[in-house]
N, CA, C and O atoms as a GROMACS GRO file, in nm:
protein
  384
    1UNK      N    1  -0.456   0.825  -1.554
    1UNK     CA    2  -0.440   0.967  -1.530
    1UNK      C    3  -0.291   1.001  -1.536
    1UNK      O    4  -0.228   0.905  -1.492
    2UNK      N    5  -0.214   1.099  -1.573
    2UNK     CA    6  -0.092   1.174  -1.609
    2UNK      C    7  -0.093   1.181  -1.507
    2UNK      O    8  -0.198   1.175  -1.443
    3UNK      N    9   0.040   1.198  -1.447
    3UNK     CA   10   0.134   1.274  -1.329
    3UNK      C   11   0.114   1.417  -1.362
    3UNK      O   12   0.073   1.505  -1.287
    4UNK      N   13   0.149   1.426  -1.490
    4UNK     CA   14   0.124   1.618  -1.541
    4UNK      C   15   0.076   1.646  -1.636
    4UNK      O   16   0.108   1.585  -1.738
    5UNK      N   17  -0.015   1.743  -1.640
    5UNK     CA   18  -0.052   1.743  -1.785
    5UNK      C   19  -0.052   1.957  -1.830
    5UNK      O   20  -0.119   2.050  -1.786
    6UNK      N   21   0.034   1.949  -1.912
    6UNK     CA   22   0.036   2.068  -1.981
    6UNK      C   23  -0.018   2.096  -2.102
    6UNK      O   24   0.037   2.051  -2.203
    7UNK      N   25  -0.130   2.171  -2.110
    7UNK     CA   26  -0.192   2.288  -2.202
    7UNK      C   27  -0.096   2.397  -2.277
    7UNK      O   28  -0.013   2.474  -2.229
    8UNK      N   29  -0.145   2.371  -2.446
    8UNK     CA   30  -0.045   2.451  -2.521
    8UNK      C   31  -0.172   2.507  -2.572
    8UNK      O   32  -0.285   2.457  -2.567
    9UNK      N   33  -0.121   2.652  -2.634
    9UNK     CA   34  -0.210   2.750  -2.711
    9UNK      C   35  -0.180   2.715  -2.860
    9UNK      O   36  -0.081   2.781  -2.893
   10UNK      N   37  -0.219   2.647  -2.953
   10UNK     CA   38  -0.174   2.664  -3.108
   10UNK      C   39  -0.272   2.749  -3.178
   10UNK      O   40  -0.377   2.722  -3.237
   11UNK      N   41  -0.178   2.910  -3.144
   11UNK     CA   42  -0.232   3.012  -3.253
   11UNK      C   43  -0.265   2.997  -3.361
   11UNK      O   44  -0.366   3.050  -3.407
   12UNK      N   45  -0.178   2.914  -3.436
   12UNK     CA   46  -0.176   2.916  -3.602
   12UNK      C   47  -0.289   2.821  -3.673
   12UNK      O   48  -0.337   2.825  -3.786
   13UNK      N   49  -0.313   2.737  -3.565
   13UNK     CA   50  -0.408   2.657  -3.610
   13UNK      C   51  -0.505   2.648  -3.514
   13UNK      O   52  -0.568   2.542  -3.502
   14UNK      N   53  -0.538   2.780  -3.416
   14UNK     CA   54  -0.674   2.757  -3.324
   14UNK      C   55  -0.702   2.666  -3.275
   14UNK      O   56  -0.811   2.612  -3.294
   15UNK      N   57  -0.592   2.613  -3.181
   15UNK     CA   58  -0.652   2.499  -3.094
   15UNK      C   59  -0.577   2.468  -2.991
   15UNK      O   60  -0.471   2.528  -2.982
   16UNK      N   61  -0.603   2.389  -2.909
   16UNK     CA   62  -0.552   2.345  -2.786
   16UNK      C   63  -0.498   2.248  -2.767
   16UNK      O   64  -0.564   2.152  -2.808
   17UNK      N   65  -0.378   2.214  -2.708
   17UNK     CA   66  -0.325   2.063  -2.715
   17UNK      C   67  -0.282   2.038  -2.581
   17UNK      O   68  -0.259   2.131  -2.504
   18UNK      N   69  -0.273   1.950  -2.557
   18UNK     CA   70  -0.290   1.925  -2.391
   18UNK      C   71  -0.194   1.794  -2.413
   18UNK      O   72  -0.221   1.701  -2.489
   19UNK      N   73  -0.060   1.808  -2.319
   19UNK     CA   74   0.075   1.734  -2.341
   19UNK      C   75   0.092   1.678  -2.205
   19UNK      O   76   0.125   1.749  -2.110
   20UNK      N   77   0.066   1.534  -2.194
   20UNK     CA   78   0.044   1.418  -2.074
   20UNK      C   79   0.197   1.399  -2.050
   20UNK      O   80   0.276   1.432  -2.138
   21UNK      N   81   0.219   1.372  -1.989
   21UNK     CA   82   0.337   1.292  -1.899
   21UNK      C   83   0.340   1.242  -1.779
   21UNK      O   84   0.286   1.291  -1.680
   22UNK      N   85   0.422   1.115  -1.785
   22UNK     CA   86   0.428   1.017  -1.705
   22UNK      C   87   0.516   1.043  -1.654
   22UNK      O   88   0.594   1.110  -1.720
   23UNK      N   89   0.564   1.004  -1.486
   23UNK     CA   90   0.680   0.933  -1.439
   23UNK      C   91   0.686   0.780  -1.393
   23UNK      O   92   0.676   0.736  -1.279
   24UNK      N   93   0.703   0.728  -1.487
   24UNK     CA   94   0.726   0.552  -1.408
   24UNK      C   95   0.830   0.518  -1.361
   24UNK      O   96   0.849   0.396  -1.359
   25UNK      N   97   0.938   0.606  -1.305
   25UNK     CA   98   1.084   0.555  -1.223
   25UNK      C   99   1.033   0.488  -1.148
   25UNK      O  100   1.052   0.367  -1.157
   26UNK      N  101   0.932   0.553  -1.024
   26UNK     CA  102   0.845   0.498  -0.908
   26UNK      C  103   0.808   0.363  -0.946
   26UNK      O  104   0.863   0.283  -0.871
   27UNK      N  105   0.725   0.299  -1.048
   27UNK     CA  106   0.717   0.180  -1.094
   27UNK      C  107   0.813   0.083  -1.112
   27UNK      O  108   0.820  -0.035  -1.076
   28UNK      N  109   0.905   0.172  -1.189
   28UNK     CA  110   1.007   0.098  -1.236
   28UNK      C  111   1.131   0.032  -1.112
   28UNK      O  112   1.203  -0.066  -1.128
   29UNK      N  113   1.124   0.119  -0.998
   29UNK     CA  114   1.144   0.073  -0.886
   29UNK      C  115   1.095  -0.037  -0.805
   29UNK      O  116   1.171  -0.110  -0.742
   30UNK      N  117   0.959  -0.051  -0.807
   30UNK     CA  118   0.887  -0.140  -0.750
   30UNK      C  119   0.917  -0.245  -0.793
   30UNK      O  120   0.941  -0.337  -0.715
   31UNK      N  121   0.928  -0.266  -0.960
   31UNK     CA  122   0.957  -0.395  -1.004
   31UNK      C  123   1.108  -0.423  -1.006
   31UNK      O  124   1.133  -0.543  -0.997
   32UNK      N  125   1.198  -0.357  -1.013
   32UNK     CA  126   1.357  -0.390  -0.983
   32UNK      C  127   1.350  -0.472  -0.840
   32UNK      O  128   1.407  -0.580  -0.826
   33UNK      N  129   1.281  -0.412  -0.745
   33UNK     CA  130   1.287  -0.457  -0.564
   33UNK      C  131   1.212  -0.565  -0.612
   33UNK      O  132   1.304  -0.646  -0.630
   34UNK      N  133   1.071  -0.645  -0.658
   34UNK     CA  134   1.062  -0.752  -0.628
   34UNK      C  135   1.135  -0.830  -0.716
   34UNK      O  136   1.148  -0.938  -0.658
   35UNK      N  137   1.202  -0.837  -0.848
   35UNK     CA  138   1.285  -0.911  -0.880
   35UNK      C  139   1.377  -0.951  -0.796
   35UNK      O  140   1.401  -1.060  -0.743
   36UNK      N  141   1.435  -0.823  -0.791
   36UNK     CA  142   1.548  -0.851  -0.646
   36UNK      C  143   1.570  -0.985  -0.530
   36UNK      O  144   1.656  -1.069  -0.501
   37UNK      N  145   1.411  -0.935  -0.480
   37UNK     CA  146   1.385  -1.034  -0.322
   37UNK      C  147   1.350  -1.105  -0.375
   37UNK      O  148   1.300  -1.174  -0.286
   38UNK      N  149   1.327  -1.163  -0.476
   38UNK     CA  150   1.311  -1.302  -0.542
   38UNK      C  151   1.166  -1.346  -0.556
   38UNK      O  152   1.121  -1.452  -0.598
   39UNK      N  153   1.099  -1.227  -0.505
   39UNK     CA  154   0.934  -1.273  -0.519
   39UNK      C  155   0.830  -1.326  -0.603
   39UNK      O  156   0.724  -1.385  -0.581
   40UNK      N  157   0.894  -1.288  -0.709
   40UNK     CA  158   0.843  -1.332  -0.877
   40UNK      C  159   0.841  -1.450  -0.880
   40UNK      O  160   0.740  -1.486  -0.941
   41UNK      N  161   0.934  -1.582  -0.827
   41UNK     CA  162   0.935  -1.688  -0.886
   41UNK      C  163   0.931  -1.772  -0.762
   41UNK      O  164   1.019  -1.797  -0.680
   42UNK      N  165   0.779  -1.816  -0.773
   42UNK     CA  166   0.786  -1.904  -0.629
   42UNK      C  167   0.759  -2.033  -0.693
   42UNK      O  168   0.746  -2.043  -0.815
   43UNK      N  169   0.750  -2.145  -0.600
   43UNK     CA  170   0.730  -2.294  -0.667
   43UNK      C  171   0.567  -2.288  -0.690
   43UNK      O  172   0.530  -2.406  -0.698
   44UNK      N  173   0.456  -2.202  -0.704
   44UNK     CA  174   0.309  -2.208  -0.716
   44UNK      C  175   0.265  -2.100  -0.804
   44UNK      O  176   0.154  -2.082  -0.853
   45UNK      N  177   0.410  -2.008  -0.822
   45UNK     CA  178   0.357  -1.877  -0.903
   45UNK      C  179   0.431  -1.837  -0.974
   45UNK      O  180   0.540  -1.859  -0.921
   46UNK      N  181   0.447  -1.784  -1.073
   46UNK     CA  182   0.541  -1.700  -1.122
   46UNK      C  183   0.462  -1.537  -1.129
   46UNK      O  184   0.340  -1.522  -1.135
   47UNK      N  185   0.559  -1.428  -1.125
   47UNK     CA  186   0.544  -1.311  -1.131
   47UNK      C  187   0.563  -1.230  -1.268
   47UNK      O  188   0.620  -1.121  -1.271
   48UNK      N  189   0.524  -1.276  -1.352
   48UNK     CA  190   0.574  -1.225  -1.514
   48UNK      C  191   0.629  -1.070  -1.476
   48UNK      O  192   0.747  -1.046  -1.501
   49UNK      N  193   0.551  -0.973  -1.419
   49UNK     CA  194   0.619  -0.831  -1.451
   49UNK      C  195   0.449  -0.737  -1.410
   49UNK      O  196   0.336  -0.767  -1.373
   50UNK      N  197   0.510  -0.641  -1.438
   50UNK     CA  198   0.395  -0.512  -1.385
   50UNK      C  199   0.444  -0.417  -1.460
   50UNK      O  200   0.558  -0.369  -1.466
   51UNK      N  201   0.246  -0.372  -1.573
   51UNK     CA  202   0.294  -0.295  -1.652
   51UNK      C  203   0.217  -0.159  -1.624
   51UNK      O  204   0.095  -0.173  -1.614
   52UNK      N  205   0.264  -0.033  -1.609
   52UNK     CA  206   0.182   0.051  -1.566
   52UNK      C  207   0.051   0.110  -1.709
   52UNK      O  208   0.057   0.122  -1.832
   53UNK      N  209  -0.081   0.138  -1.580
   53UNK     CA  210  -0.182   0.150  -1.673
   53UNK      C  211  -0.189   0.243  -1.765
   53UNK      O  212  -0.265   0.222  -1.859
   54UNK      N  213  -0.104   0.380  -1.762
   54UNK     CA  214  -0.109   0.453  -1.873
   54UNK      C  215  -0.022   0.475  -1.994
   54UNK      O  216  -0.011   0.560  -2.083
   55UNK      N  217   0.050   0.331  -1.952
   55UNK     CA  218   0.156   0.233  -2.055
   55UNK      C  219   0.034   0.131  -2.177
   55UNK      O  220   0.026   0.100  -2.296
   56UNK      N  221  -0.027   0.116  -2.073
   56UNK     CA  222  -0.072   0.018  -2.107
   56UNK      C  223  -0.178   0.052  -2.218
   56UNK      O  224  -0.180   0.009  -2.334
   57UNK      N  225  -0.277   0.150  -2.149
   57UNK     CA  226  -0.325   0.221  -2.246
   57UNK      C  227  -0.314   0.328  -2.358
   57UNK      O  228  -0.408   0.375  -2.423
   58UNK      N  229  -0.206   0.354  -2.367
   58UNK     CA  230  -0.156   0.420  -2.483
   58UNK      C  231  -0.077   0.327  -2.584
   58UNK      O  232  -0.051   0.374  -2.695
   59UNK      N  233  -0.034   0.190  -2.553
   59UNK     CA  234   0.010   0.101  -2.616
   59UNK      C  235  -0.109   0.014  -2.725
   59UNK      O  236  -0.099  -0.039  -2.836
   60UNK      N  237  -0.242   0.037  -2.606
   60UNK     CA  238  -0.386  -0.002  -2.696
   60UNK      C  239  -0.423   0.055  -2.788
   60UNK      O  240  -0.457  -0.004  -2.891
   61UNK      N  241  -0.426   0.214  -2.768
   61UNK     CA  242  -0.442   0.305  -2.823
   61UNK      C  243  -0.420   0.312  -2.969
   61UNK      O  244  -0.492   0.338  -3.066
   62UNK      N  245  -0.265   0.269  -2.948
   62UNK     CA  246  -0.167   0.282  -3.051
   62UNK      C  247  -0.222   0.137  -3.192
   62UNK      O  248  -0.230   0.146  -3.314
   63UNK      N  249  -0.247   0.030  -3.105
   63UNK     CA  250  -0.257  -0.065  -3.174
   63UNK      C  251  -0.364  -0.125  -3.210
   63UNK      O  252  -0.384  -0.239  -3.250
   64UNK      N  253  -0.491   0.040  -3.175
   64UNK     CA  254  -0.638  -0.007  -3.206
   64UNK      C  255  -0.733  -0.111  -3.123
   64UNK      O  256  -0.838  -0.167  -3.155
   65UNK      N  257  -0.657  -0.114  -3.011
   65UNK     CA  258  -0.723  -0.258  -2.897
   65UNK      C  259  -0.800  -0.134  -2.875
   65UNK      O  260  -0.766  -0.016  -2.889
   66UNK      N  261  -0.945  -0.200  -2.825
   66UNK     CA  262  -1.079  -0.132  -2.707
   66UNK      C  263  -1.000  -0.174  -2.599
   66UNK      O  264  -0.936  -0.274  -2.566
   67UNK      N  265  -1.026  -0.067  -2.557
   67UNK     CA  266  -1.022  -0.133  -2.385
   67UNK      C  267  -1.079  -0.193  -2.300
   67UNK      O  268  -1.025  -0.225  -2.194
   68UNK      N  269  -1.228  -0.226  -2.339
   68UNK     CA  270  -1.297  -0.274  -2.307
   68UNK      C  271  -1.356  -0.452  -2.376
   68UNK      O  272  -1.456  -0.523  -2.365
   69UNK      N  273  -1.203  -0.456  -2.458
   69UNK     CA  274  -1.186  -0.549  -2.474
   69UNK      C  275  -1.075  -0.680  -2.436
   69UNK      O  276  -0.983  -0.720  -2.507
   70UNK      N  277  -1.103  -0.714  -2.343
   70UNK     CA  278  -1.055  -0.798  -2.237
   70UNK      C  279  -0.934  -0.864  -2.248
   70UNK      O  280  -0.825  -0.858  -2.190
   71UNK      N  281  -0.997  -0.946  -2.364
   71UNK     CA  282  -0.931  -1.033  -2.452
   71UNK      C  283  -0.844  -1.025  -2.488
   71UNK      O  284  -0.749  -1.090  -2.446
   72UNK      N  285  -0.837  -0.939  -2.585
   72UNK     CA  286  -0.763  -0.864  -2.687
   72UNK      C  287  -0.675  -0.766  -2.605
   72UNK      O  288  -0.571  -0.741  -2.665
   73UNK      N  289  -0.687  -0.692  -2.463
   73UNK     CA  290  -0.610  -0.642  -2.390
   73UNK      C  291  -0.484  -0.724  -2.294
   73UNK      O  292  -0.381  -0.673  -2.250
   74UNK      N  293  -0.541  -0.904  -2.274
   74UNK     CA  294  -0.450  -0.973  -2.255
   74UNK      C  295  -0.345  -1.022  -2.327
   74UNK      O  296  -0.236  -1.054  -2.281
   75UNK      N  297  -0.379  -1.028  -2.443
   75UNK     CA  298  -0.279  -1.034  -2.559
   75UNK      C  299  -0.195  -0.943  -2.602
   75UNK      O  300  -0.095  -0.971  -2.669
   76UNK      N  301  -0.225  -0.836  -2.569
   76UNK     CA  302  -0.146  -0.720  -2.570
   76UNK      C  303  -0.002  -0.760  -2.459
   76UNK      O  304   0.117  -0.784  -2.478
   77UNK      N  305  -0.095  -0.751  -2.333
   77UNK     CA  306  -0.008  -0.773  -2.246
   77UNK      C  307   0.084  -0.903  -2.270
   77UNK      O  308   0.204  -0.884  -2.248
   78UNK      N  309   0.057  -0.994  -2.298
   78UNK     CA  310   0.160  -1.109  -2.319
   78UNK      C  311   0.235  -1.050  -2.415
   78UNK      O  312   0.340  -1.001  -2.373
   79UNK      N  313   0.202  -1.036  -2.582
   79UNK     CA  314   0.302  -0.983  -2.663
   79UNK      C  315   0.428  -0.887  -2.626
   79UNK      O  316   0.532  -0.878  -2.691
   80UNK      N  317   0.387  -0.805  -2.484
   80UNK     CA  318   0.435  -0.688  -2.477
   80UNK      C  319   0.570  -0.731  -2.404
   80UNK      O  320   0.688  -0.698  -2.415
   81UNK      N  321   0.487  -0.834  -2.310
   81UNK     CA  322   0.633  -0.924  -2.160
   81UNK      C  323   0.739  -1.017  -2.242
   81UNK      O  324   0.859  -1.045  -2.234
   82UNK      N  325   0.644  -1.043  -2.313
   82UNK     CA  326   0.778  -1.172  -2.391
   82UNK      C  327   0.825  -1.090  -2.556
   82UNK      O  328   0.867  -1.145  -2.658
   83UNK      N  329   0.803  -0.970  -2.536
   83UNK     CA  330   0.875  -0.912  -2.687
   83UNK      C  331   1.016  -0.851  -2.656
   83UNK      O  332   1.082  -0.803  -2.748
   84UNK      N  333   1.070  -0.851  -2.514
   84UNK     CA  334   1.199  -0.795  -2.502
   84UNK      C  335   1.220  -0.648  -2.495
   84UNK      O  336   1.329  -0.604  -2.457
   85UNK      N  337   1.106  -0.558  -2.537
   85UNK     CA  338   1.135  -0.438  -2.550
   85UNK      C  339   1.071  -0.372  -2.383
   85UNK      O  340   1.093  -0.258  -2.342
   86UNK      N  341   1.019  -0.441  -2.337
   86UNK     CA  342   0.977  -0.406  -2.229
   86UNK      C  343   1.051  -0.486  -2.100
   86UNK      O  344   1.013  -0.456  -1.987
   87UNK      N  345   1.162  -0.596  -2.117
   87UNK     CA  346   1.208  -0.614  -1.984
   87UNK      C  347   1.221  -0.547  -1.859
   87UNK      O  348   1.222  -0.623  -1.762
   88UNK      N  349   1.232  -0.415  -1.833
   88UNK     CA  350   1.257  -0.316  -1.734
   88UNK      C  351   1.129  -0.360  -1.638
   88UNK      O  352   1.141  -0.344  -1.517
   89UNK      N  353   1.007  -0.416  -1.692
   89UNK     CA  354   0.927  -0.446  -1.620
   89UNK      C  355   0.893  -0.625  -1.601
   89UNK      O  356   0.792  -0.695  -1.584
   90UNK      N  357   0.985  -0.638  -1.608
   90UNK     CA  358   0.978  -0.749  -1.621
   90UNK      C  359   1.001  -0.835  -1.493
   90UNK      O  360   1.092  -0.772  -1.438
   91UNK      N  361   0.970  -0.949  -1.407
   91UNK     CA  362   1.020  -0.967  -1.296
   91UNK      C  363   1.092  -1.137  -1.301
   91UNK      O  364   1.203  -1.187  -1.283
   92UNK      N  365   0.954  -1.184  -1.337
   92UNK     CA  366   0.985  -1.337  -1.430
   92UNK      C  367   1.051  -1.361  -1.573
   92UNK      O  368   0.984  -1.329  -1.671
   93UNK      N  369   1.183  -1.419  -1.592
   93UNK     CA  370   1.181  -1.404  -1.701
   93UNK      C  371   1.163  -1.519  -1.785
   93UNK      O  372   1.234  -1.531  -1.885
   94UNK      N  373   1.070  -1.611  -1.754
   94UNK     CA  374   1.030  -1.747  -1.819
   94UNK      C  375   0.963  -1.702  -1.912
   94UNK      O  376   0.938  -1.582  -1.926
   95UNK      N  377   0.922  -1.807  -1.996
   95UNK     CA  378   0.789  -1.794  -2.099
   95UNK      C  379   0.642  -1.863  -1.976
   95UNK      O  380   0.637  -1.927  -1.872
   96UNK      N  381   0.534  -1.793  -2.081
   96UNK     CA  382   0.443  -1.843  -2.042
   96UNK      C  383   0.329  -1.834  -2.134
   96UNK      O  384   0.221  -1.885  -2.104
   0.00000   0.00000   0.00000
């Protein structure tokens, strides 16, 4: 679900467009603090990162994953932690 979602009128072409937006600072906070306190990397666990869900699903979206495909939604997620473009969420920065 959007934080906001704004409704546009397109006269010219009779229709409605409806413009989502996110705020993930709040997220993006959460994961700076547990990097921080060191929580990510214990001797039994590692913490790869936390990716928010309407990241996540518009990234599927984008790349034709179902969502209801499991599988194929974990692979997403790995490609996404170890591709560098997403460090900000990142907490662990090992491979895995």
């Amino acid at each position: 679900m959007a934080d906001k979602e704004i409704w546009h009128k397109d006269y010219k072409n009779d229709r409605i467009i409806i413009e989502k937006q996110w705020d993930n600072n709040p997220h993006l906070d959460r994961v700076d603090k547990i990097r921080k306190s060191g929580l990510g990397d214990g001797k039994d666990y590692k913490f790869a990162g936390s990716i928010p869900v309407g990241l996540l699903k518009q990234i599927c979206d984008k790349l034709g994953v179902n969502w209801n495909d499991i599988d194929a939604r974990k692979e997403v997620i790995k490609k996404m932690m170890l591709s560098g473009d997403f460090d900000k969420l990142r907490v662990w920065k090992g491979k895995f």
